[in-house]
OpenMM code with the backbone's topology and positions (N, CA, C; nanometers):
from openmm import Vec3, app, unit

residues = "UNK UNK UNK UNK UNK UNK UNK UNK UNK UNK UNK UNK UNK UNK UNK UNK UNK UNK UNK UNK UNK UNK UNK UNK UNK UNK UNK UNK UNK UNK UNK UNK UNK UNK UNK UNK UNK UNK UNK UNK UNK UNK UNK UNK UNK UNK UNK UNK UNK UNK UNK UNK UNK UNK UNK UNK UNK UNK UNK UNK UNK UNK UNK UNK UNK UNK UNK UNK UNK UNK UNK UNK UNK UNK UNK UNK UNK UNK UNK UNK UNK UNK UNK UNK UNK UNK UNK UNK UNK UNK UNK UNK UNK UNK UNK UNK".split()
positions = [
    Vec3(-10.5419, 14.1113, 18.8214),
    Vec3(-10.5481, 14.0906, 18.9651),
    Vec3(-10.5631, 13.9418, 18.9934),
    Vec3(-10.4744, 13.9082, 19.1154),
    Vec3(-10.4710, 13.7955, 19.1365),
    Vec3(-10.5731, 13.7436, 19.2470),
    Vec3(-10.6716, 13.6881, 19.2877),
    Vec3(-10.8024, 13.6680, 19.3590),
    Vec3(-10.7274, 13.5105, 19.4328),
    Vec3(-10.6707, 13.5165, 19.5287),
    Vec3(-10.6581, 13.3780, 19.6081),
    Vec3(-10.7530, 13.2948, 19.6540),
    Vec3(-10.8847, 13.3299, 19.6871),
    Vec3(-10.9564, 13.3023, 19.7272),
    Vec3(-11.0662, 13.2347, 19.6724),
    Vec3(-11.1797, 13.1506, 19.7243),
    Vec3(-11.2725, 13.0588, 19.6598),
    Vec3(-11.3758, 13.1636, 19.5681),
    Vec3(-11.3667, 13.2778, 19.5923),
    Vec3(-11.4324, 13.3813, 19.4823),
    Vec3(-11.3416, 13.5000, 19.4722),
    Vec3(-11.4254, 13.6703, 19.4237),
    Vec3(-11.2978, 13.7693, 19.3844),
    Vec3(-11.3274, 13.7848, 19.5040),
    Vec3(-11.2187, 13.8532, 19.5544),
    Vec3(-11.2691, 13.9593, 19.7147),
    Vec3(-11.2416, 13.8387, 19.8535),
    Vec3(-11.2785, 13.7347, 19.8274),
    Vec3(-11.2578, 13.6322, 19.9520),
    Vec3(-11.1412, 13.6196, 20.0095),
    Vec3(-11.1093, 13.6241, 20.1444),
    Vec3(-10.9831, 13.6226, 20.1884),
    Vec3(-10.9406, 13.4810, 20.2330),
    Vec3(-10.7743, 13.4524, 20.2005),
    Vec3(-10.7278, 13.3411, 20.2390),
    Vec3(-10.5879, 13.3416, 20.2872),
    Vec3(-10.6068, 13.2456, 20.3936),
    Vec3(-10.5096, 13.2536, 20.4808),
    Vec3(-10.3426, 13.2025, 20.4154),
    Vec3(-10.2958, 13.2954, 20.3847),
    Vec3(-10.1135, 13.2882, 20.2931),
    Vec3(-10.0130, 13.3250, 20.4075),
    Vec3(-10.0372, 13.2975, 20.5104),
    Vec3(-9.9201, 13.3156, 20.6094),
    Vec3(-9.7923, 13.3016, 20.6329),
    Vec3(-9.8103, 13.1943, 20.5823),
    Vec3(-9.6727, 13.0949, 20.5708),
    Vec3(-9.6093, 13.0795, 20.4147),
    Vec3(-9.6525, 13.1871, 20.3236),
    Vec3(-9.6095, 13.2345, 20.2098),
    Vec3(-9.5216, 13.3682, 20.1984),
    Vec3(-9.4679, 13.3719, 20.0905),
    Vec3(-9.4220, 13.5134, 20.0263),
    Vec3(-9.4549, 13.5378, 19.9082),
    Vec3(-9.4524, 13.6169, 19.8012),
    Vec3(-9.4744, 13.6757, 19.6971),
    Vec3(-9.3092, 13.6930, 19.6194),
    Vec3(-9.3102, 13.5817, 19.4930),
    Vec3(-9.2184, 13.6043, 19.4552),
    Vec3(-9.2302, 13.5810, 19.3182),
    Vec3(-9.1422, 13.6295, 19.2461),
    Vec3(-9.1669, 13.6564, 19.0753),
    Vec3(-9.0043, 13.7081, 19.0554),
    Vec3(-9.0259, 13.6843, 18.8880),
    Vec3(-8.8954, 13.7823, 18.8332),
    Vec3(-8.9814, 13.8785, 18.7238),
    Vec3(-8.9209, 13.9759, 18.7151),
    Vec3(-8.9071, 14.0935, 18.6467),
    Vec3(-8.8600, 14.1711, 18.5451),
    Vec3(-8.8727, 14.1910, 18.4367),
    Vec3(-8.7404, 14.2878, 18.3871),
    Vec3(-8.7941, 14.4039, 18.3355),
    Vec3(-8.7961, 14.5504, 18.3208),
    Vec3(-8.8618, 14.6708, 18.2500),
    Vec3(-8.7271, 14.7797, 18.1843),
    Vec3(-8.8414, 14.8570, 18.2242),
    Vec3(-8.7314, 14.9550, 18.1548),
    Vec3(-8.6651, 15.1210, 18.2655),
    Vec3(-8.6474, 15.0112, 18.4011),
    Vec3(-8.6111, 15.0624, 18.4973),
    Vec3(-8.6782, 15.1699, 18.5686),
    Vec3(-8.7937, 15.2036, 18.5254),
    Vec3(-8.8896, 15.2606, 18.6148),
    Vec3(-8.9860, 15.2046, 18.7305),
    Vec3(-9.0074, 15.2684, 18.8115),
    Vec3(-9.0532, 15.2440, 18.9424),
    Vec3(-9.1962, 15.1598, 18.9357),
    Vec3(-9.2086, 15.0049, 18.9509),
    Vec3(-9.3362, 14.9732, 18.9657),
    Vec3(-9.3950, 14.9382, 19.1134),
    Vec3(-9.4713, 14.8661, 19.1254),
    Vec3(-9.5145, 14.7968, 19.2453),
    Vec3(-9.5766, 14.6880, 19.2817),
    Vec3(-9.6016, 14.6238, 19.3767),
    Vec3(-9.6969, 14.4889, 19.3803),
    Vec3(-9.7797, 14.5590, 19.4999),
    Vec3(-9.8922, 14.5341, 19.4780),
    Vec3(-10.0196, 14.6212, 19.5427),
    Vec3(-10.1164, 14.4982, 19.6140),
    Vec3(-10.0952, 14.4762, 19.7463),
    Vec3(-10.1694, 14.3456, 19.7687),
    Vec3(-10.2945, 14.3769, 19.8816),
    Vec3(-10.4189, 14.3266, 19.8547),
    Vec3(-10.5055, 14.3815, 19.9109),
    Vec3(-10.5455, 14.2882, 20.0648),
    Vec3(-10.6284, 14.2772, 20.1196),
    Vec3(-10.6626, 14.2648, 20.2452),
    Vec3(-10.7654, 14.2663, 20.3623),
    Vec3(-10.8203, 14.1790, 20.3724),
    Vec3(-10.9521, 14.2516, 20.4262),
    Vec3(-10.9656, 14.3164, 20.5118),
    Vec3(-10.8640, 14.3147, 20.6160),
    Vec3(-10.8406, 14.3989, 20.7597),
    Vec3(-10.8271, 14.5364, 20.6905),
    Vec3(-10.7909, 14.5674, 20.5701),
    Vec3(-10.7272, 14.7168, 20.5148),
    Vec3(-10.8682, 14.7478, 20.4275),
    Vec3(-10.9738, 14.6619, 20.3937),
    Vec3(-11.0794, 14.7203, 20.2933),
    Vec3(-10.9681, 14.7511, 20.1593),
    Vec3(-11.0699, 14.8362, 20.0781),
    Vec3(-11.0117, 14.8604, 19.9710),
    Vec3(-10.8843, 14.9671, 19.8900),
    Vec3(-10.8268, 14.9278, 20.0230),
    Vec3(-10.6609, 15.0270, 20.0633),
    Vec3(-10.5694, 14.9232, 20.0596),
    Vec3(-10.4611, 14.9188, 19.9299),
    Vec3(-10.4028, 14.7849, 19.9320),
    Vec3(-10.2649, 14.8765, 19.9578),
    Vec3(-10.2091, 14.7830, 20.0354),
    Vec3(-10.0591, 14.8016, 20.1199),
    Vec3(-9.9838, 14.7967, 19.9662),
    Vec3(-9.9014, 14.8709, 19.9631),
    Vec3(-9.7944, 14.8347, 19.8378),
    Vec3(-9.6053, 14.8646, 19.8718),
    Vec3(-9.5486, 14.8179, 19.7791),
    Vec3(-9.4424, 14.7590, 19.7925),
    Vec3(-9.3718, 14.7829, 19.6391),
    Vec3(-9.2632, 14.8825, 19.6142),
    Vec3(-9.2303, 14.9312, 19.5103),
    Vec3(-9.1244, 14.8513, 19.5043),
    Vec3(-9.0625, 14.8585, 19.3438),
    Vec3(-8.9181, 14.7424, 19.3163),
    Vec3(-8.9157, 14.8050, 19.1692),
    Vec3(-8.7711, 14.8087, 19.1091),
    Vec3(-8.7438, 14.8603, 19.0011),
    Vec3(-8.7238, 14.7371, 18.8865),
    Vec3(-8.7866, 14.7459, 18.7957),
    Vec3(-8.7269, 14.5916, 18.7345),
    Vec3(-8.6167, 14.6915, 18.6322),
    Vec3(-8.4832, 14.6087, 18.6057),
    Vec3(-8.4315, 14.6310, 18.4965),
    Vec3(-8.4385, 14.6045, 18.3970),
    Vec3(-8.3375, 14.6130, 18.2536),
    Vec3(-8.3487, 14.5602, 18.1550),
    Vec3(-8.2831, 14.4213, 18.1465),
    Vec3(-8.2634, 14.3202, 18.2487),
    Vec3(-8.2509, 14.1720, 18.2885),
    Vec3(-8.3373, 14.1110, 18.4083),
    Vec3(-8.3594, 14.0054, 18.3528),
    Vec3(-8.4134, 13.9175, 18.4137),
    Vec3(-8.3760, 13.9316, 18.5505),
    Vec3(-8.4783, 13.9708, 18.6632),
    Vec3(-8.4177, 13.9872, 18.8174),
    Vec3(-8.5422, 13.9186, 18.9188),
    Vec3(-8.4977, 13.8644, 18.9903),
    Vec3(-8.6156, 13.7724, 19.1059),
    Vec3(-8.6248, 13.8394, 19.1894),
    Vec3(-8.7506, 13.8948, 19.2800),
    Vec3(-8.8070, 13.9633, 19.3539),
    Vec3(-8.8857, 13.8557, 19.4425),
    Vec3(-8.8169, 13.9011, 19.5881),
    Vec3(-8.9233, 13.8434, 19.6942),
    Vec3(-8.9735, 13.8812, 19.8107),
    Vec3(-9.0876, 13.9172, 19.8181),
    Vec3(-9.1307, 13.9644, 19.9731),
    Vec3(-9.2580, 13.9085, 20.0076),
    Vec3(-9.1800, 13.9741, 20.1825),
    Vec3(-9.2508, 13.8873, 20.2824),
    Vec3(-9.3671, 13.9682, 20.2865),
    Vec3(-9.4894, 13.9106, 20.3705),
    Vec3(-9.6294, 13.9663, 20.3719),
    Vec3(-9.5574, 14.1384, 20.5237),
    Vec3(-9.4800, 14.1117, 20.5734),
    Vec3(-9.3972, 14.2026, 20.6574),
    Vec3(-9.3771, 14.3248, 20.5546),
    Vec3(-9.3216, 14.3208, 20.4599),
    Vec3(-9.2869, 14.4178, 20.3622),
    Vec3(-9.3708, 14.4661, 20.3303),
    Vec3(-9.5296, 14.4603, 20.3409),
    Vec3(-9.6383, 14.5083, 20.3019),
    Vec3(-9.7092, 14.5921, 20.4089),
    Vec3(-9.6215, 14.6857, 20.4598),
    Vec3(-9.6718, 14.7429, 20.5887),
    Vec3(-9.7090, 14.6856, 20.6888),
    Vec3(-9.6503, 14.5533, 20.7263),
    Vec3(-9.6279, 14.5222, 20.8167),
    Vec3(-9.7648, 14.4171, 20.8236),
    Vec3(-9.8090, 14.3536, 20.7109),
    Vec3(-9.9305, 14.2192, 20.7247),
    Vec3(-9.9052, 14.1302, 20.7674),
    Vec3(-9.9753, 14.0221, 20.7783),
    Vec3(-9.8992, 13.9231, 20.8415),
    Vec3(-9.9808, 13.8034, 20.6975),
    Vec3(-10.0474, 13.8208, 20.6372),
    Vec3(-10.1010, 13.7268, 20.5633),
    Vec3(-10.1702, 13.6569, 20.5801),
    Vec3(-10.2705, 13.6896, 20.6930),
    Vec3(-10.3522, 13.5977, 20.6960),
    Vec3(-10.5039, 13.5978, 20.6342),
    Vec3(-10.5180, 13.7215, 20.5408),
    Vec3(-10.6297, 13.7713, 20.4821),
    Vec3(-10.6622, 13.8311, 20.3732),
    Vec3(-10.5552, 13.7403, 20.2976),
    Vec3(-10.5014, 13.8178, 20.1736),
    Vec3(-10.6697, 13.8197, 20.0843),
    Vec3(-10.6931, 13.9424, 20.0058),
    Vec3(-10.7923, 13.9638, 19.9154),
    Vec3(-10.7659, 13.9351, 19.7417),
    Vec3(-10.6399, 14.0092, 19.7340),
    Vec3(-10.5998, 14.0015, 19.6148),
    Vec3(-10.4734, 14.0766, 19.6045),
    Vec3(-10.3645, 14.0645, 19.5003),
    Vec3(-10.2801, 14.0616, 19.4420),
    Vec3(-10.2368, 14.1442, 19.2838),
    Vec3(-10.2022, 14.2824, 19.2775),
    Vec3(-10.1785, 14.3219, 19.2101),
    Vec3(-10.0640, 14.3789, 19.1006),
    Vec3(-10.0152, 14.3273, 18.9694),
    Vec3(-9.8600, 14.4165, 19.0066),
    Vec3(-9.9238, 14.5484, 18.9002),
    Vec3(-9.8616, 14.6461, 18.8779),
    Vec3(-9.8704, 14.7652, 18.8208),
    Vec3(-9.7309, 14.8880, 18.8767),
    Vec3(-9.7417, 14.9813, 18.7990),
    Vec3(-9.6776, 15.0588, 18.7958),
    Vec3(-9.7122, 15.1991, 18.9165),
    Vec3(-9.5979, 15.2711, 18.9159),
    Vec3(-9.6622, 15.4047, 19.0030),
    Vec3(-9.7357, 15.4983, 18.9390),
    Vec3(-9.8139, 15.5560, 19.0116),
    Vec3(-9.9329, 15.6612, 18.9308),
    Vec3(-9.8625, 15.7333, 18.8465),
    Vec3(-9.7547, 15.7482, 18.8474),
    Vec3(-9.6888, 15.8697, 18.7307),
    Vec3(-9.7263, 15.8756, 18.5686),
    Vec3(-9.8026, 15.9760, 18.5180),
    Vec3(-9.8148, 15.9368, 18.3275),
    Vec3(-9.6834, 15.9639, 18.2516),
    Vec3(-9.6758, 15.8635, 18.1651),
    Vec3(-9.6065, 15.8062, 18.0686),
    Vec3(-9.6086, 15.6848, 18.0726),
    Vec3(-9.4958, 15.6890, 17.9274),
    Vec3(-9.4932, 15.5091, 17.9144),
    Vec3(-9.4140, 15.4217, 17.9973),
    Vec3(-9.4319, 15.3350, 17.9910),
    Vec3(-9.3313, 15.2317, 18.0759),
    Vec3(-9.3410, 15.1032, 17.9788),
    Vec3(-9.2726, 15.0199, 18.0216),
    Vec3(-9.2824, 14.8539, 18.0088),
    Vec3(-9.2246, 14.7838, 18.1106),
    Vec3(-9.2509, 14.6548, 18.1661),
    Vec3(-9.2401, 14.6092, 18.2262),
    Vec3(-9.3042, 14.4345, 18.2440),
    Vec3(-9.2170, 14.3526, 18.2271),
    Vec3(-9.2779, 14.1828, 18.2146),
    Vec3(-9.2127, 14.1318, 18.3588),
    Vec3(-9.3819, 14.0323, 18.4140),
    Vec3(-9.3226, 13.9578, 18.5198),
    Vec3(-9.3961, 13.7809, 18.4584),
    Vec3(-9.3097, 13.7323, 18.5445),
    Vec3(-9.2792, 13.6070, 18.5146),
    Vec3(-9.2537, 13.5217, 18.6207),
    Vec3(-9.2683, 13.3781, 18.6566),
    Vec3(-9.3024, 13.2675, 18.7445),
    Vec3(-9.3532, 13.2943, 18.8477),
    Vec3(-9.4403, 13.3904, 18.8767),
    Vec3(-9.5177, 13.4396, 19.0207),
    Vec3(-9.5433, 13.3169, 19.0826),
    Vec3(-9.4947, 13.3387, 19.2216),
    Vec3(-9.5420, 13.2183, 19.2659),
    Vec3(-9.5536, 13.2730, 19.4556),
    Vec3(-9.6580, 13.2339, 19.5193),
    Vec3(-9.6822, 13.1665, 19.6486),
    Vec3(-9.5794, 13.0760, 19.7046),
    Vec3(-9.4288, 13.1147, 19.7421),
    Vec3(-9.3534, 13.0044, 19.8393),
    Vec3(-9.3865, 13.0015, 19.9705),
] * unit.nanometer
topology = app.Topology()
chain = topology.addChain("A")
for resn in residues:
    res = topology.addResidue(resn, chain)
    for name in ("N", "CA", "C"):
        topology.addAtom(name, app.Element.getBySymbol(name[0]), res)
């Protein structure tokens, strides 16, 4: 988990950001799970399939049920609740 803030849990204002990274798995369904303080400990999420190539993923704090970013808590990526295996690598995460 990614903690933006001056401690875990502290919210900071990413408004004028997006959430972007590349990806690649083994084509099963993951997600980026981003938390919030207006939402408590109910993080808005946002599903994306990585393939077996290198693919860049970007979304807006909009794509997250509609946030606006100004209270971001934290930052998660993971998979959907489903059991089995998966794999899945992300790479240059970045705040644009």
């Amino acid at each position: 988990m990614f903690s933006p803030g001056t401690s875990p849990f502290a919210p900071r204002n990413l408004s004028n950001k997006q959430v972007t990274f590349w990806a690649k798995g083994d084509g099963q369904l993951c997600r980026v799970m981003v938390y919030a303080r207006h939402r408590g400990y109910m993080p808005a999420i946002k599903s994306f399939v990585p393939g077996n190539k290198w693919e860049q993923f970007a979304f807006s704090w909009k794509d997250f049920e509609g946030m606006d970013g100004s209270d971001i808590t934290g930052i998660i990526f993971g998979r959907s609740p489903e059991p089995g295996k998966f794999q899945f690598q992300i790479d240059n995460v970045s705040l644009d």
